[in-house]
C-alpha positions as CSV (number, residue, x, y, z in Angstrom):
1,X,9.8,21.0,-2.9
2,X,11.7,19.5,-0.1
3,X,8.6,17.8,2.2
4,X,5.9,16.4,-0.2
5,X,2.5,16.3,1.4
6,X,1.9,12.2,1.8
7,X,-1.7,11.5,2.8
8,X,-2.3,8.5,5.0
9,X,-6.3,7.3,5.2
10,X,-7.5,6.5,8.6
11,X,-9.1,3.9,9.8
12,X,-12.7,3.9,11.8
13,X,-12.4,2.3,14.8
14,X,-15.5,0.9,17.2
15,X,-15.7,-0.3,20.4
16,X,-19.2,-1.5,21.8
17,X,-20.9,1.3,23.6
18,X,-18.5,3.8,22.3
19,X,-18.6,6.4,19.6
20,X,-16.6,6.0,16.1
21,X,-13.2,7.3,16.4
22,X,-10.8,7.4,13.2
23,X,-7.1,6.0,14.0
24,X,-3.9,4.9,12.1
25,X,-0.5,2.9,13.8
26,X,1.8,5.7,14.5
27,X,4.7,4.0,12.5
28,X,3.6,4.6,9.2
29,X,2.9,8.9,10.2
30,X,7.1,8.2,11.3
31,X,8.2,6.8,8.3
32,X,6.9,8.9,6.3
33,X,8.5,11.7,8.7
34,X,11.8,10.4,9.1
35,X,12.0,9.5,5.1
36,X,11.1,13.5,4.5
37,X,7.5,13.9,3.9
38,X,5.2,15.2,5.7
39,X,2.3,12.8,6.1
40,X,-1.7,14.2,6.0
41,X,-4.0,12.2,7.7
42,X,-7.2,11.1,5.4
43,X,-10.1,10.5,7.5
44,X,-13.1,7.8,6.0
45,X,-15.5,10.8,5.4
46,X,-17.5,11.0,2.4
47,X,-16.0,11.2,-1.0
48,X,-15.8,14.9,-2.4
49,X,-14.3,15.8,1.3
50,X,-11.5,12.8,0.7
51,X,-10.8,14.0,-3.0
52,X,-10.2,17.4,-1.9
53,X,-7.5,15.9,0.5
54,X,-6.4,13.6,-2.0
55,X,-5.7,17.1,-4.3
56,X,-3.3,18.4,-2.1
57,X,-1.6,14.7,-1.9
58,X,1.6,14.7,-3.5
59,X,2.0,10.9,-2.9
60,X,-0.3,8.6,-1.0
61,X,0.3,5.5,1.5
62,X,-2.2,2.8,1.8
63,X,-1.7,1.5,5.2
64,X,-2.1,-2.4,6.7
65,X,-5.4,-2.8,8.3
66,X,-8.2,-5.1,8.1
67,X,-9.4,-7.4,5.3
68,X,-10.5,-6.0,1.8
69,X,-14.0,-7.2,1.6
70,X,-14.6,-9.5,-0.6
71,X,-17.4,-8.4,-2.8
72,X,-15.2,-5.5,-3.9
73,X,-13.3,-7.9,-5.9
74,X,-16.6,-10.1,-6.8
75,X,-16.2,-13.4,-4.3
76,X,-17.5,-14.8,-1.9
77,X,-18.3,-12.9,1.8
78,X,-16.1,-14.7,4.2
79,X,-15.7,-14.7,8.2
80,X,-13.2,-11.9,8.8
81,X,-14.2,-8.4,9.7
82,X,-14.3,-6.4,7.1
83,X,-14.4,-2.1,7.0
84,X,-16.6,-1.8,3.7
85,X,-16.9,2.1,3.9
86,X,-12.7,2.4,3.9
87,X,-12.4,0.2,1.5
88,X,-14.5,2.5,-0.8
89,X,-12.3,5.4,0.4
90,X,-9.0,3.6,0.4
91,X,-9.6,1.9,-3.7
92,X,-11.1,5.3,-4.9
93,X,-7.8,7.3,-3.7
94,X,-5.7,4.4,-5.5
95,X,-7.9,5.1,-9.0
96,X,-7.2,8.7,-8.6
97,X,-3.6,8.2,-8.3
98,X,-3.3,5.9,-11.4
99,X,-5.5,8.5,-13.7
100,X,-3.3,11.4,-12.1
101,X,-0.2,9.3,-12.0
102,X,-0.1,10.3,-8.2
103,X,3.0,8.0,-6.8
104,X,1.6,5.7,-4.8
105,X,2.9,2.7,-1.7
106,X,0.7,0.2,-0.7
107,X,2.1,-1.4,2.7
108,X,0.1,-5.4,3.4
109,X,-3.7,-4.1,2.8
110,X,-2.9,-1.2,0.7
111,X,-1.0,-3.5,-1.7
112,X,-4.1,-5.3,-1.4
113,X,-6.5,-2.1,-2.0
114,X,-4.2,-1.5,-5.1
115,X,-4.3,-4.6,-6.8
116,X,-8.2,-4.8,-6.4
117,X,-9.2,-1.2,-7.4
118,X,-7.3,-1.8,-10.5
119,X,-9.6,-4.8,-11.2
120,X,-7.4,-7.6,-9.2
121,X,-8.7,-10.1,-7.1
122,X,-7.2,-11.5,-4.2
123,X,-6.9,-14.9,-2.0
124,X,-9.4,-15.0,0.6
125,X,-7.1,-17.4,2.9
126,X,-3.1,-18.4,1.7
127,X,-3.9,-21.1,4.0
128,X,-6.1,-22.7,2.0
129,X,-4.0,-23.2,-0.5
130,X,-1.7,-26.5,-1.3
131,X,2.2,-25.6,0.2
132,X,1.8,-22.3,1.2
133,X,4.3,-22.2,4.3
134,X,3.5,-20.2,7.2
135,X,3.2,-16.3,6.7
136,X,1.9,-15.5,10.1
137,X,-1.8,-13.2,10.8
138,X,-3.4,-10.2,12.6
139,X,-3.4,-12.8,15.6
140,X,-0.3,-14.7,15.3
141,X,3.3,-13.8,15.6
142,X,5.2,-12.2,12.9
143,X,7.3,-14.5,10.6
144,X,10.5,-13.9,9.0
145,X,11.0,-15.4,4.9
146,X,13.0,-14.6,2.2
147,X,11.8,-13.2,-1.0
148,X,13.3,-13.0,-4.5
149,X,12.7,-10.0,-6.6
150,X,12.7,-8.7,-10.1
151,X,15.7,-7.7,-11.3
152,X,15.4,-4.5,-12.8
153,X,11.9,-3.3,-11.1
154,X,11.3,-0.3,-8.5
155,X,11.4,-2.3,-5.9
156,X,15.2,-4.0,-6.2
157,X,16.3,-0.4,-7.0
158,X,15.2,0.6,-4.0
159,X,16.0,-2.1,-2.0
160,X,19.5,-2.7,-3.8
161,X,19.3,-6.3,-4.6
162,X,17.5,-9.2,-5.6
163,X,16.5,-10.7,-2.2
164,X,15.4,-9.4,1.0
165,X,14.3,-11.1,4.3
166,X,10.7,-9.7,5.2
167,X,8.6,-10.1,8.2
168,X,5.7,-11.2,7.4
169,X,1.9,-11.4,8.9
170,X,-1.0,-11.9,6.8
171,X,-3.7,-14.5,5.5
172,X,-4.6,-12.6,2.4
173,X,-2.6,-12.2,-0.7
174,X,-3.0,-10.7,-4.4
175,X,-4.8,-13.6,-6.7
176,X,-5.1,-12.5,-10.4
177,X,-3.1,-9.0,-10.9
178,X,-5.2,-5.6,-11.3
179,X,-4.3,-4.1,-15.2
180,X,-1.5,-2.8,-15.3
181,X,0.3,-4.5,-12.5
182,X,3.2,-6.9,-12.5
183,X,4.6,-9.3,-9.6
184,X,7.7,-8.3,-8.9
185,X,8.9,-10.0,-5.7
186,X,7.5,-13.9,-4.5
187,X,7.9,-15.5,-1.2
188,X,9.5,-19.5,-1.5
189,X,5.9,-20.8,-1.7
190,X,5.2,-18.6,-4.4
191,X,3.0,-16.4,-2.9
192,X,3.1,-13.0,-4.7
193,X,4.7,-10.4,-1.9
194,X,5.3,-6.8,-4.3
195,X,3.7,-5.7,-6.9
196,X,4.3,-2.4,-9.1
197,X,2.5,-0.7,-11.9
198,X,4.2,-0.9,-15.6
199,X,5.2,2.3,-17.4
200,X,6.0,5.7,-15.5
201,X,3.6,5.6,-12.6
202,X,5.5,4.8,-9.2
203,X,3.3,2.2,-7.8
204,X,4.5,0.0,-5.7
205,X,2.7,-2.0,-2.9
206,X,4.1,-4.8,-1.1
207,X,2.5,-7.5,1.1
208,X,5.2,-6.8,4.6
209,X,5.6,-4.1,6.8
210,X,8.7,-1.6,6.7
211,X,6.9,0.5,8.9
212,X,8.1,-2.0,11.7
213,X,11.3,-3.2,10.4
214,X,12.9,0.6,10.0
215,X,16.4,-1.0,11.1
216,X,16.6,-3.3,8.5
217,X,16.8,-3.1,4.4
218,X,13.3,-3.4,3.6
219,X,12.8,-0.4,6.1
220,X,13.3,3.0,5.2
221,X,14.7,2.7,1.7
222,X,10.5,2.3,0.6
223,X,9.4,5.0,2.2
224,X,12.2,7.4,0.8
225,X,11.8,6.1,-2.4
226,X,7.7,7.2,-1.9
227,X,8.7,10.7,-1.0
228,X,11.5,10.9,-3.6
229,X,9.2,10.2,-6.1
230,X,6.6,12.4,-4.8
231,X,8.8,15.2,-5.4
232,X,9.9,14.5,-8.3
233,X,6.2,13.9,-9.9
234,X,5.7,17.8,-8.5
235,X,7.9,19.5,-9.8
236,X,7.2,17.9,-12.7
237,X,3.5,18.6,-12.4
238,X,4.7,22.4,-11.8
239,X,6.4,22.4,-15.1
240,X,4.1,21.2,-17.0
241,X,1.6,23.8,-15.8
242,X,4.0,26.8,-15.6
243,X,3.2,29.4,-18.9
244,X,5.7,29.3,-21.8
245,X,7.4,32.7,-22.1
């Protein structure tokens, strides 16, 4: 297989007065393009017409967006808005993968989405906490840190090192890990920025956005290493299922 279907959820989008249209940022349908995949849009429709998407998937992106809502990780409601029907979509696609061992990148909000339907929780508001620095918003200009990562985990292998500048722009961030997740990259503040799934599953979900920063070396390497691993888990798939002679 050389273009691995990627599916991408959309995202519903209201304006007052106006009908519901579903929408995703154009970058992440170009990554996925220029990394060679071939990205199938998911629409938040009702759940046997997304799993029969999902089982054409050979890899899934969970795209940046809004805030997870809070009671799907059991706190509080807060003040942000919040998309409660795609997060149902978006955190029963990332259970699927994990059962199917469907490789899987999470990009801000989908890292998010992955930590919490695994049974993570996440900070409501960074800011809130003592000596967090300044790691931008939806609203607010993008900031640039450093981050130091695990030696030895998917991500440095992709990235081919130990420390990356990322931009950054987002209040949230991933509070107790989802089973069967590490930490494997922390801004200076400490603020958990990757995360990736323990054993053979490529899961990976980190808390920047390579869509936007395709130039640099947190860019493309993440979305080929998606696709890569998408083809590789099909062909292994088509093995397994392939009769013995």
């Amino acid at each position: 297989m050389d273009q691995p279907l990627i599916g991408v959820p959309l995202r519903p989008w209201r304006r007052p007065g106006k009908r519901e249209r579903w929408m995703q940022t154009p970058d992440f349908f170009t990554s996925v393009r220029a990394a060679g995949g071939v990205p199938l849009p998911i629409p938040p429709m009702d759940l046997p017409g997304v799993r029969a998407l999902y089982a054409m998937c050979d890899g899934l992106l969970l795209p940046g967006g809004k805030d997870v809502d809070p009671i799907s990780y059991g706190a509080a409601p807060r003040e942000e808005e919040t998309l409660p029907d795609l997060d149902i979509v978006e955190i029963a696609l990332a259970r699927w993968a994990a059962e199917d061992k469907v490789p899987l990148f999470g990009v801000c909000r989908g890292e998010q989405v992955l930590n919490v339907a695994l049974g993570g929780t996440l900070y409501g508001h960074i800011g809130d906490l003592p000596g967090v620095g300044d790691h931008g918003g939806d609203d607010l200009p993008t900031v640039w840190h450093e981050i130091e990562i695990t030696e030895g985990s998917l991500l440095a292998a992709a990235l081919g090192g130990v420390r990356a500048t990322v931009n950054s722009r987002h209040h949230q961030a991933v509070d107790r890990l989802g089973d069967g997740l590490r930490a494997v990259a922390v801004s200076p503040d400490g603020i958990v920025e990757a995360i990736e799934a323990e054993g053979d599953w490529f899961a990976l979900g980190v808390q920047w956005h390579p869509e936007e920063a395709s130039e640099r070396a947190t860019g493309g390497p993440l979305f080929r290493a998606l696709v890569e691993a998408a083809v590789d888990a099909s062909v292994e798939a088509s093995a397994r299922s392939r009769p013995a002679v």
